[in-house]
PADONU-737563 format. One record per residue: residue in three letters; x negated, y, z negated of N, C-alpha, C in turn. Coordinates in Angstrom, 3 decimals, padded with zeros to 6 digits. Example, Ala and Ser with C-alpha at 12.3 -4.5 7.8 and 13.67 -1.06 7.14 Angstrom:
REM residues 2
<node code="Ala" n_x="-013.190" n_y="-005.690" n_z="-007.800" ca_x="-012.300" ca_y="-004.500" ca_z="-007.800" c_x="-013.200" c_y="-003.300" c_z="-007.800"/>
<node code="Ser" n_x="-012.850" n_y="-002.250" n_z="-007.080" ca_x="-013.670" ca_y="-001.060" ca_z="-007.140" c_x="-012.900" c_y="000.030" c_z="-007.870"/>
END
This chain:
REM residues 73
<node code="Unk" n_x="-000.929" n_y="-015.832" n_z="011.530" ca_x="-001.830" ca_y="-014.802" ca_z="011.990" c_x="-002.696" c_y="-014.368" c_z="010.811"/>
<node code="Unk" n_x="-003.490" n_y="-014.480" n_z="011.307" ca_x="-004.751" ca_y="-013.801" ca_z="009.722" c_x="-004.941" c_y="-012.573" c_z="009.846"/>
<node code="Unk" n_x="-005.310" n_y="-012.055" n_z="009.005" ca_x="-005.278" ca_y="-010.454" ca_z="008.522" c_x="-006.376" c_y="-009.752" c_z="009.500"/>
<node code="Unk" n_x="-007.420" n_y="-010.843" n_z="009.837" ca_x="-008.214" ca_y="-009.618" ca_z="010.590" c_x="-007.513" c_y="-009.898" c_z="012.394"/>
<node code="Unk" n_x="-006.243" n_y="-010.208" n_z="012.264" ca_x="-005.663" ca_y="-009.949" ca_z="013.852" c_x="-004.389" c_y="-008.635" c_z="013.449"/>
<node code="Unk" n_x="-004.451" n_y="-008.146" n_z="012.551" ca_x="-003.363" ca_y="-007.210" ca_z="012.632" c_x="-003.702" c_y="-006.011" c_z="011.725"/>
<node code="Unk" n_x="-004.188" n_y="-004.921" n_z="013.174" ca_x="-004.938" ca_y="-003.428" ca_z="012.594" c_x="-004.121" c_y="-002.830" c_z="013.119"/>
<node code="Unk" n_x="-003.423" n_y="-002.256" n_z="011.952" ca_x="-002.646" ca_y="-001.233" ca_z="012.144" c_x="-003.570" c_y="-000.307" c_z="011.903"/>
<node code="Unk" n_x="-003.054" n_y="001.288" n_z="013.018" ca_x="-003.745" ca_y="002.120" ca_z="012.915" c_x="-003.055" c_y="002.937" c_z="012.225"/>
<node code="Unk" n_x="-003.576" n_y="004.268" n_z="012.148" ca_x="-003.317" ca_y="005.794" ca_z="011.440" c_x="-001.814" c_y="006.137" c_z="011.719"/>
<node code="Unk" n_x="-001.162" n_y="005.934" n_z="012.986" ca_x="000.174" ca_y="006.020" ca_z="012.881" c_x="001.224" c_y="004.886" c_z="013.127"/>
<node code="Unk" n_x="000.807" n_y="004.122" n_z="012.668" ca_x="001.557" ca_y="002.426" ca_z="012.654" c_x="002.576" c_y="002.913" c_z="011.657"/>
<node code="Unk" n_x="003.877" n_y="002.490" n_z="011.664" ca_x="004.543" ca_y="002.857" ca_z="010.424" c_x="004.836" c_y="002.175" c_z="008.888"/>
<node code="Unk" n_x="003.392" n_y="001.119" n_z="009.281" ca_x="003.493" ca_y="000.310" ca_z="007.102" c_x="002.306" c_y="000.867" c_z="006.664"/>
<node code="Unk" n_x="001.578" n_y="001.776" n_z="007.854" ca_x="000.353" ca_y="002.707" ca_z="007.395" c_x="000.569" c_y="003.848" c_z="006.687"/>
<node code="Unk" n_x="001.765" n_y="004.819" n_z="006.982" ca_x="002.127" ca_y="005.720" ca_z="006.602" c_x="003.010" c_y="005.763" c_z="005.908"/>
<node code="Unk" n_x="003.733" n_y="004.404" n_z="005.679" ca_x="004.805" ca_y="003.588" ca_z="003.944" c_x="003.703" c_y="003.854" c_z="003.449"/>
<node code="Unk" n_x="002.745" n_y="002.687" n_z="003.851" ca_x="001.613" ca_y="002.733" ca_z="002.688" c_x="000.824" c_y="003.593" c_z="001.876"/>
<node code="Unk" n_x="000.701" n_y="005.053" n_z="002.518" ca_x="-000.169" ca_y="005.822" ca_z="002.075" c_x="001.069" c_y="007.057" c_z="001.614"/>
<node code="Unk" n_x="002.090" n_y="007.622" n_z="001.551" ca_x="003.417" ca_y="008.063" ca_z="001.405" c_x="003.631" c_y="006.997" c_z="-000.086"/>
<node code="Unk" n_x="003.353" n_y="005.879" n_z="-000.593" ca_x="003.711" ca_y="005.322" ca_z="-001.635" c_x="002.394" c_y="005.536" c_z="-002.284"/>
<node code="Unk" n_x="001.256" n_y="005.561" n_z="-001.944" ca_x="000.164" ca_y="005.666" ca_z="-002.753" c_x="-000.562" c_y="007.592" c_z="-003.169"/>
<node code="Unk" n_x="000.431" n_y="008.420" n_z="-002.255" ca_x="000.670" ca_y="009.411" ca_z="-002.784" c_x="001.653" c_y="009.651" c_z="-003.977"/>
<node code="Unk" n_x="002.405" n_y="009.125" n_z="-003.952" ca_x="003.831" ca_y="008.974" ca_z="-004.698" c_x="002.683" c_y="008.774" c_z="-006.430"/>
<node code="Unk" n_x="001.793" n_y="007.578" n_z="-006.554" ca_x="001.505" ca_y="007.305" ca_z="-007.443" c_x="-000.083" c_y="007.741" c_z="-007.562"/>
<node code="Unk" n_x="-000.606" n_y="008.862" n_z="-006.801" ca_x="-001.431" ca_y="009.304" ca_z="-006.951" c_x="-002.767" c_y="008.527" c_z="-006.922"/>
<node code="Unk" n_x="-003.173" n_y="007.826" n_z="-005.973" ca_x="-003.665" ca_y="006.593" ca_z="-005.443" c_x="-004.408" c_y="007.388" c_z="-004.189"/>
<node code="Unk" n_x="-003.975" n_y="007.981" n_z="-003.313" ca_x="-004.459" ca_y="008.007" ca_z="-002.025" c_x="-005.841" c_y="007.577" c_z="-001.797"/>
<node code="Unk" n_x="-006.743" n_y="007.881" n_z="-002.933" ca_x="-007.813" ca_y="007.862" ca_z="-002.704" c_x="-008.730" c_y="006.414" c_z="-002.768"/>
<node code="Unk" n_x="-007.728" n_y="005.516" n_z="-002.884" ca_x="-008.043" ca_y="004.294" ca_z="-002.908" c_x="-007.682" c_y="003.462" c_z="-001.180"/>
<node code="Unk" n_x="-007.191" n_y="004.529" n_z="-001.059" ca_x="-006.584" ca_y="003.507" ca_z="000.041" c_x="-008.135" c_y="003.363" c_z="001.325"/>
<node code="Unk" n_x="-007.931" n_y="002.288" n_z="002.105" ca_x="-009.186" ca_y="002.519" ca_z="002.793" c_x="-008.943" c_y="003.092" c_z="004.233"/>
<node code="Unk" n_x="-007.455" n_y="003.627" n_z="004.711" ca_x="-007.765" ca_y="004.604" ca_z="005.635" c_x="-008.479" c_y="005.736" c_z="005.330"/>
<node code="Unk" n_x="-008.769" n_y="005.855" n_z="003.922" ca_x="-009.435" ca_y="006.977" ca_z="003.305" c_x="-010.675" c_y="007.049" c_z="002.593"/>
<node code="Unk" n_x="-011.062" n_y="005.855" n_z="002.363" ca_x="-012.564" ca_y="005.730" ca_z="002.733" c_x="-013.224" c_y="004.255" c_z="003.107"/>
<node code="Unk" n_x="-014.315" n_y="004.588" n_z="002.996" ca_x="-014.694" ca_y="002.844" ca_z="003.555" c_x="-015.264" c_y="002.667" c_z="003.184"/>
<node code="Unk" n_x="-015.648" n_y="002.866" n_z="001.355" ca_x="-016.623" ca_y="002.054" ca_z="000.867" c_x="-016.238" c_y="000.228" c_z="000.545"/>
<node code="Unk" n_x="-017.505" n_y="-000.222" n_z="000.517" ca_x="-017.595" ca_y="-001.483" ca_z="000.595" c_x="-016.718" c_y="-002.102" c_z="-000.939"/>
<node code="Unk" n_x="-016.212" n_y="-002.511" n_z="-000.991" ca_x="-014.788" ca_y="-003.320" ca_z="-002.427" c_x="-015.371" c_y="-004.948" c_z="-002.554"/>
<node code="Unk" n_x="-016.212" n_y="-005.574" n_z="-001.957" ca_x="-016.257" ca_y="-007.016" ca_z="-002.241" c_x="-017.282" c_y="-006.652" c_z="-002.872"/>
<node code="Unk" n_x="-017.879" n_y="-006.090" n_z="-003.843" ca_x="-018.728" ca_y="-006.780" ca_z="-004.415" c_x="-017.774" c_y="-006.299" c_z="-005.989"/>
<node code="Unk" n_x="-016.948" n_y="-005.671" n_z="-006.434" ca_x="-015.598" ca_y="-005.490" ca_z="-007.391" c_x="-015.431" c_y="-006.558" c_z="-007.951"/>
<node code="Unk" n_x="-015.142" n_y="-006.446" n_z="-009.162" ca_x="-014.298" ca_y="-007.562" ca_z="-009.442" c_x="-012.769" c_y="-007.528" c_z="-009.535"/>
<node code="Unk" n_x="-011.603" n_y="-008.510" n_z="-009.210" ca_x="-010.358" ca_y="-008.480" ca_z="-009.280" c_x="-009.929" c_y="-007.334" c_z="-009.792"/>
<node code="Unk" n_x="-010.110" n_y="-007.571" n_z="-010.900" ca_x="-009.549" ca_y="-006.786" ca_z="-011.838" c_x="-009.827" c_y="-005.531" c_z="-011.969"/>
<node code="Unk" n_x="-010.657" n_y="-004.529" n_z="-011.249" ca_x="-010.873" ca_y="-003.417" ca_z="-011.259" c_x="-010.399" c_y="-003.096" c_z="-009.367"/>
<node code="Unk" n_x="-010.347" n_y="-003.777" n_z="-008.845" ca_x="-009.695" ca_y="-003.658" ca_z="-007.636" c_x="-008.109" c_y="-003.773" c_z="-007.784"/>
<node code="Unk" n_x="-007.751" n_y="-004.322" n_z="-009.109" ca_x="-006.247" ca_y="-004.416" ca_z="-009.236" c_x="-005.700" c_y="-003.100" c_z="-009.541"/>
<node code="Unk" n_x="-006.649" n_y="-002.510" n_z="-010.155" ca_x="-006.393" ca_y="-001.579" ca_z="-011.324" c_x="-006.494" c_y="-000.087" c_z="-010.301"/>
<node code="Unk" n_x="-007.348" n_y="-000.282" n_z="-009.431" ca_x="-007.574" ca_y="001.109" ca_z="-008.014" c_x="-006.063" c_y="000.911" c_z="-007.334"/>
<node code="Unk" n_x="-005.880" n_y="-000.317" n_z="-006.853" ca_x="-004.704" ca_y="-000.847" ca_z="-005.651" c_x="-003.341" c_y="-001.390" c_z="-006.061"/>
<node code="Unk" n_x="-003.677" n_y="-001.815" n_z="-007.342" ca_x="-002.051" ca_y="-002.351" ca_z="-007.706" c_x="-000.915" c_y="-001.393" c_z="-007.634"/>
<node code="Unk" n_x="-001.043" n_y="-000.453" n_z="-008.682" ca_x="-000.303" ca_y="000.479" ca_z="-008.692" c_x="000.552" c_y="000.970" c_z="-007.338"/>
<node code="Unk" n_x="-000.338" n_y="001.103" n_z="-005.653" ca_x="000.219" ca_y="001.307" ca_z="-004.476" c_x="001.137" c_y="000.078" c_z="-004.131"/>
<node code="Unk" n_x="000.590" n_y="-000.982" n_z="-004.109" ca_x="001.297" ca_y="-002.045" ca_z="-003.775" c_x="002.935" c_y="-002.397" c_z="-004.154"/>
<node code="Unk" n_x="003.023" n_y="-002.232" n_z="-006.070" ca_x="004.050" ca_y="-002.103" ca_z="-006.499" c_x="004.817" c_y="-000.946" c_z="-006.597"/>
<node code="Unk" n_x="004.416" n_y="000.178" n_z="-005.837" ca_x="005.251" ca_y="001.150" ca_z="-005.233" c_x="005.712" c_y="000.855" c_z="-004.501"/>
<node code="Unk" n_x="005.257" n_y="000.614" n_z="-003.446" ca_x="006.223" ca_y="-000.007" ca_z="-001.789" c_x="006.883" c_y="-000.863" c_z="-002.226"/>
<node code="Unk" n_x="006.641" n_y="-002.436" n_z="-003.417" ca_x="007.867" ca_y="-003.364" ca_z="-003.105" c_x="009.055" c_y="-002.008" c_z="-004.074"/>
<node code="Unk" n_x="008.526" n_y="-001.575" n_z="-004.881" ca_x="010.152" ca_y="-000.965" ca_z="-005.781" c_x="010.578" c_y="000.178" c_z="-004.637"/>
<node code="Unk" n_x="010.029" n_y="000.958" n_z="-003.342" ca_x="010.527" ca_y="001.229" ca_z="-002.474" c_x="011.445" c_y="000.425" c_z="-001.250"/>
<node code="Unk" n_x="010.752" n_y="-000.441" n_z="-000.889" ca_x="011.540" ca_y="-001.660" ca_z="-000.248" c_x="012.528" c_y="-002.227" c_z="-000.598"/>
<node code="Unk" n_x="012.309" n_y="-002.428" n_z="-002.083" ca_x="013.660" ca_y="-002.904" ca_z="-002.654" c_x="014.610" c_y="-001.702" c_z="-002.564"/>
<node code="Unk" n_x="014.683" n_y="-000.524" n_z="-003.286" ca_x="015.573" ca_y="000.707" ca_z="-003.304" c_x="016.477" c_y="000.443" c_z="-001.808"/>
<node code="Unk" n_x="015.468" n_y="000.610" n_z="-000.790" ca_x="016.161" ca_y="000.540" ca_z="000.623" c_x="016.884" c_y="-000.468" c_z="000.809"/>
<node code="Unk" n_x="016.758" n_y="-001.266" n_z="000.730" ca_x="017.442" ca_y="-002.814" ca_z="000.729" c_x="018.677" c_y="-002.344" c_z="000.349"/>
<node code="Unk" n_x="018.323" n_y="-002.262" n_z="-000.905" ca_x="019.769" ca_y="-001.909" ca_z="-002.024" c_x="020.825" c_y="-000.971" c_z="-001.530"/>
<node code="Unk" n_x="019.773" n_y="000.615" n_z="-000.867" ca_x="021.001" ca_y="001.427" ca_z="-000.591" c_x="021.430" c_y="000.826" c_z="001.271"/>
<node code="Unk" n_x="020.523" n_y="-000.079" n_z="002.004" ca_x="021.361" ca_y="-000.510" ca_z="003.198" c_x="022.697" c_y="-001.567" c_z="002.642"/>
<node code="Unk" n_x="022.416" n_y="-001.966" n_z="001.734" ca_x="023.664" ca_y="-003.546" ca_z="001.004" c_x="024.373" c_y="-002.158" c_z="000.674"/>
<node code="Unk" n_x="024.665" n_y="-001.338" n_z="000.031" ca_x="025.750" ca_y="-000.667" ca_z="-000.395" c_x="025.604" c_y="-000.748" c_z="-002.104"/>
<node code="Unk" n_x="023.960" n_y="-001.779" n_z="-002.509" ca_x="024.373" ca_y="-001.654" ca_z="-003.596" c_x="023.343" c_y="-000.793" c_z="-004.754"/>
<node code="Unk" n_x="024.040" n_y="-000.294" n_z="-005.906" ca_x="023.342" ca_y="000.743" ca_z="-006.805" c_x="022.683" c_y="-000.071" c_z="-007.351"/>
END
């Protein structure tokens, strides 16, 4: 499935992981339920530097959960 077949909306629940982790790291304002300026004309690396930070919040959240459903610390 390619990315432009799966729009999650405003209360989808990897919308509100997503933006709940990009609060966490003080990001929100990158995210594009929150605005819609145009990002392709960016380069990588300054799009890494707006968005990374959210991204590798959720996996070290995902993982945590994982960990405390296994039982393990």
């Amino acid at each position: 499935m390619s990315s432009q077949n799966r729009k999650y909306g405003p209360d989808h629940p990897w919308t509100k992981f997503k933006l709940e982790c990009a609060a966490e790291v003080g990001r929100v304002q990158y995210c594009k339920e929150n605005n819609d300026e145009y990002k392709g004309n960016l380069p990588s690396r300054v799009n890494g530097e707006q968005g990374g930070p959210i991204g590798g919040q959720m996996v070290k959240e995902m993982i945590a959960m994982a960990k405390q459903q296994k039982g393990i610390t």
